[in-house]
C-alpha positions as CSV (number, residue, x, y, z in Angstrom):
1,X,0.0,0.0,0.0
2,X,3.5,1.8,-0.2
3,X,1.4,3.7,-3.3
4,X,-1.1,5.1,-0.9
5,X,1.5,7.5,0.3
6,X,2.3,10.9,-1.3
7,X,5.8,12.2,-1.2
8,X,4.6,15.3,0.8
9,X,3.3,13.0,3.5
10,X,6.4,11.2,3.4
11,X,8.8,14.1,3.8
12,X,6.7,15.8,7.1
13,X,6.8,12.1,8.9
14,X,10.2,11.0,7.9
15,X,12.3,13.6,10.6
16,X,9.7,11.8,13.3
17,X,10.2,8.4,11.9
18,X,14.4,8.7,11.9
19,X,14.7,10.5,15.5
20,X,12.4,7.3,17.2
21,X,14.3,4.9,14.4
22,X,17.4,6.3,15.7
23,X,17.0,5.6,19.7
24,X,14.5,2.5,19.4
25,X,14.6,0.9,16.0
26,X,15.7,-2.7,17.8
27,X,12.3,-2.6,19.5
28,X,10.2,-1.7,17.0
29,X,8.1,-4.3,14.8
30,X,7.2,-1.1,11.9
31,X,5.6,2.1,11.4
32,X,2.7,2.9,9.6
33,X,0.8,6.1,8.2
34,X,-3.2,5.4,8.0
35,X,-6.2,7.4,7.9
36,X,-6.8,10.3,5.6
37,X,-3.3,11.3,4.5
38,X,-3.3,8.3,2.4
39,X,-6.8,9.3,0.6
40,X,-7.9,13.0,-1.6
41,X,-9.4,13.9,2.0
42,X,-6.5,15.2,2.7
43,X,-6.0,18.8,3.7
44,X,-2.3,19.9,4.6
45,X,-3.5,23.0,6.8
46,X,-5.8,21.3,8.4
47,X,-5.5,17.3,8.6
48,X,-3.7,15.7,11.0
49,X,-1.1,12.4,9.6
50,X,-2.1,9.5,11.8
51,X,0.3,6.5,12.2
52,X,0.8,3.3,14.2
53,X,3.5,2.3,15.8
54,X,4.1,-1.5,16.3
55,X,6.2,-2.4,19.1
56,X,7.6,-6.0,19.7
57,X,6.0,-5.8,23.0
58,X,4.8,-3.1,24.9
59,X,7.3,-0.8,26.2
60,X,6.2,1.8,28.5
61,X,10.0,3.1,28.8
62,X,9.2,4.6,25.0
63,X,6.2,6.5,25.9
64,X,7.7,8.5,28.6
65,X,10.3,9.0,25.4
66,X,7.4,9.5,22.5
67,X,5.7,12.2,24.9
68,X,8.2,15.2,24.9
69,X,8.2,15.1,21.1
70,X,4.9,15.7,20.7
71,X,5.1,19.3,21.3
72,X,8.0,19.2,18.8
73,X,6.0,17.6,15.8
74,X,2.4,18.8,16.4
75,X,3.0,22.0,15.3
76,X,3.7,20.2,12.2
77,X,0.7,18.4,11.8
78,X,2.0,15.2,13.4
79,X,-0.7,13.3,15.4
80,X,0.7,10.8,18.4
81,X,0.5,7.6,17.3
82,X,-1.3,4.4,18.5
83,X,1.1,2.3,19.9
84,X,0.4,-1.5,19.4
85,X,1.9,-4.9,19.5
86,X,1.0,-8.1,17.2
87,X,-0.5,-9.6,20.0
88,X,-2.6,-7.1,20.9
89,X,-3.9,-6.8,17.2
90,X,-4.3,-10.4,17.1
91,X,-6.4,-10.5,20.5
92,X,-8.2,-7.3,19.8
93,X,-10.0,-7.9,16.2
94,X,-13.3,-9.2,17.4
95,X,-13.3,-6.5,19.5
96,X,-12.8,-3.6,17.1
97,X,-12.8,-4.8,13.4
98,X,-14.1,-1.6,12.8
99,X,-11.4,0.0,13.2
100,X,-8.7,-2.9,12.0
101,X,-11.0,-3.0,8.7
102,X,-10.5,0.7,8.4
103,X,-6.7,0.5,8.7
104,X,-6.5,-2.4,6.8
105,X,-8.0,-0.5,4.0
106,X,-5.5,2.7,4.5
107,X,-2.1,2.4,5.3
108,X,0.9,3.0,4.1
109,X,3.9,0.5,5.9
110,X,7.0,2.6,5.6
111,X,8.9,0.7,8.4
112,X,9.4,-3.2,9.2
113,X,6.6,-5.9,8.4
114,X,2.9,-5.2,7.0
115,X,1.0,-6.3,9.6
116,X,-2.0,-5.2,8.7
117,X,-1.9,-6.1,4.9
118,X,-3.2,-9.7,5.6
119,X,-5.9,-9.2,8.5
120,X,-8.8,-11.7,8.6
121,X,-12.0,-9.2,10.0
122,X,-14.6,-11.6,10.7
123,X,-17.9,-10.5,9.3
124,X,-19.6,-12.0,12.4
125,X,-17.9,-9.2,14.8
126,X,-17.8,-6.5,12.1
127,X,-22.0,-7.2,11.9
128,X,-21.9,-6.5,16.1
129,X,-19.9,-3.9,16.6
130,X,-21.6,-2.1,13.6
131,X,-25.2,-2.8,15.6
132,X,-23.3,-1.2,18.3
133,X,-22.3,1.5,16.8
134,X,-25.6,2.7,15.4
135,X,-27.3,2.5,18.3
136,X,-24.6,4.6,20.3
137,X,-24.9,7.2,17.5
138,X,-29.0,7.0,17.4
139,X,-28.9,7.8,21.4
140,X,-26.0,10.4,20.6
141,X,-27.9,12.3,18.1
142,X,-30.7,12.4,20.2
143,X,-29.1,13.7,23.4
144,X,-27.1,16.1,21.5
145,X,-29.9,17.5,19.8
146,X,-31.8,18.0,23.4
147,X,-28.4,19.5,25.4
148,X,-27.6,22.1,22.4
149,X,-30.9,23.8,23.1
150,X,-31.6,25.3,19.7
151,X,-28.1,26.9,19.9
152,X,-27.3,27.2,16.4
153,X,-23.4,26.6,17.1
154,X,-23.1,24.5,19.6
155,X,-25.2,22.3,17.0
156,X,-23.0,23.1,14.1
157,X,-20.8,21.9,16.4
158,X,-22.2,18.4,17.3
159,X,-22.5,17.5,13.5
160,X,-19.1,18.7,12.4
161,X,-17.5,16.1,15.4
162,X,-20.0,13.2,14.5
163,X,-19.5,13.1,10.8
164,X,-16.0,11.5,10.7
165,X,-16.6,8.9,12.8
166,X,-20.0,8.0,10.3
167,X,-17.6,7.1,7.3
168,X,-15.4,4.4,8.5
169,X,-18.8,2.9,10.2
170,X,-20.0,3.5,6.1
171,X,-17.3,1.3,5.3
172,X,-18.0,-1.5,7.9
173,X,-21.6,-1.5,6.1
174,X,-20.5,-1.7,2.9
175,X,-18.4,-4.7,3.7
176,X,-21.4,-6.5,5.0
177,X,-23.3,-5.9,1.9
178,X,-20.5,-7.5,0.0
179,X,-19.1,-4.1,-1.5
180,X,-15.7,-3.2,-1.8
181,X,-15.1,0.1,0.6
182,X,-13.6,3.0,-1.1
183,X,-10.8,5.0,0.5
184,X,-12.4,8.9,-0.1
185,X,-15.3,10.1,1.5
186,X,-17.3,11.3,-1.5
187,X,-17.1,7.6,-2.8
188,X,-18.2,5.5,0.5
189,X,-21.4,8.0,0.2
190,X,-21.6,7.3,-3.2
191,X,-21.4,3.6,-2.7
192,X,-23.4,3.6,0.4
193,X,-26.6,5.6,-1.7
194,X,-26.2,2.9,-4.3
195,X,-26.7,-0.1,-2.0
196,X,-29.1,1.1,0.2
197,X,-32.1,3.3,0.3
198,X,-30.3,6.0,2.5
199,X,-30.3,9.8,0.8
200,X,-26.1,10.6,1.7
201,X,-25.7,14.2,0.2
202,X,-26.8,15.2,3.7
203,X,-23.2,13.8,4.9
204,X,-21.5,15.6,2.4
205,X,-23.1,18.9,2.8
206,X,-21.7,18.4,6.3
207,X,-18.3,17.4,5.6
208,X,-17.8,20.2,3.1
209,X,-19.4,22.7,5.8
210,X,-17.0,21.2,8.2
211,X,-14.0,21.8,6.1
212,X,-15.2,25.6,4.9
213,X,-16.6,26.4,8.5
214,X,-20.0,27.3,7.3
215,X,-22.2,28.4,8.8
216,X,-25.6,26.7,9.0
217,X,-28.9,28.3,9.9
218,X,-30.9,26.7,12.2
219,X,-33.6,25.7,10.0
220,X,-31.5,24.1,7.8
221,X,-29.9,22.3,11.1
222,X,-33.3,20.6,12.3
223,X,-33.4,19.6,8.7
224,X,-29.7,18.1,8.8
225,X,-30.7,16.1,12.3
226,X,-33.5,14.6,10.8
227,X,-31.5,13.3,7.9
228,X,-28.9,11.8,10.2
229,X,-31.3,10.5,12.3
230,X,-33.6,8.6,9.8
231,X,-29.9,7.2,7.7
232,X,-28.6,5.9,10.9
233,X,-31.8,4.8,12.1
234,X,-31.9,2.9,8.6
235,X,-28.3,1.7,9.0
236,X,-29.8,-0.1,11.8
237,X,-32.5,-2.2,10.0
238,X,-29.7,-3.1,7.0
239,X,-27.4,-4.9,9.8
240,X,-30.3,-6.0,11.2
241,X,-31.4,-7.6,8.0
242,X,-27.6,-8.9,7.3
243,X,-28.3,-10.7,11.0
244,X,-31.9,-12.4,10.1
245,X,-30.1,-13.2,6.9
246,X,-26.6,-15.3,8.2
């Protein structure tokens, strides 16, 4: 998935990458970029590059080392990485296939083995935790809505740090319908409307509000929580179908 990752990206993380590489490298399994640096989502002044680092086994000695350079490379856009191991990745996938599917799909390995190149997500878990998932966001839509009190920001708010987390769960449904998941976010909804019955400009008008800072009025708010409300609420039934149907 080496292709995934644009010189750009390549050249901010690599100073990161050779100072830990430089004081650690015998206890480290690999490094890897994920998330949206490797997809057009991408925005350079805004967008955080997300990576994992893979120890052999868990080393608490190289947090207390990571910490004091994240000062140092956050003001270049550099987020702290998850630190794993393989065994916790092995013994963690029915837990969160979610998110294993979703950096399965996007990452770039530019240190050590590919771990994650060859991960078996079991639909089984990647059905519950999606069931899950939906029913947290249904219940965190609705309080939401109720604790913003018609405040037309704090509601702006609520949508603009809900709607990332909705297009890796996308992805996870797309899977169980036996699609392929694409990597940008104006293709999962694309995908998502054609398999299902859900309307998804809704999401986009929201991510591309998000990204301008837009603002919203009100009215067109209540219309924007209704949306989110009836797709996810729909989301539901689809994995609830895919269960009746296994």
């Amino acid at each position: 998935m080496e292709s995934l990752l644009r010189n750009e990206i390549k050249d901010k993380f690599d100073p990161f990458m050779q100072e830990i590489l430089a004081d650690y490298q015998n206890r480290i399994h690999s490094i890897h970029i994920t998330g949206s640096a490797l997809t057009p989502d991408y925005d350079p002044k805004h967008s955080d590059i997300n990576s994992i680092c893979v120890l052999h086994e868990m080393d608490l000695k190289f947090l207390e080392y990571l910490a004091p350079l994240g000062k140092k490379y956050g003001k270049r856009k550099l987020a702290a990485p998850l630190i794993m191991t393989p065994e916790y990745i092995q013994s963690s996938l029915d837990v969160f296939p979610l998110e294993f599917l979703n950096i399965k799909l996007m990452h770039a390995t530019i240190f050590g083995e590919d771990f994650f190149r060859d991960l078996a997500i079991d639909i089984s878990d990647l059905r519950h935790q999606c069931e899950r998932e939906i029913k947290v966001r249904l219940t965190g839509l609705r309080q939401s809505y109720l604790s913003a009190a018609g405040n037309r920001q704090v509601l702006s708010e609520n949508f603009y740090n809900v709607i990332n987390g909705y297009i890796p769960l996308f992805r996870g449904v797309l899977l169980l319908l036996g699609k392929a998941p694409p990597l940008a976010n104006a293709d999962v909804l694309t995908a998502l409307q054609a398999e299902t019955r859900i309307e998804t400009a809704v999401f986009q008008e929201v991510l591309t509000a998000k990204k301008q800072r837009a603002g919203l009025s009100i009215e067109r708010l209540i219309i924007i929580f209704e949306s989110f409300y009836r797709a996810t609420d729909i989301l539901g039934d689809i994995v609830n179908d895919f269960a009746a149907q296994s």
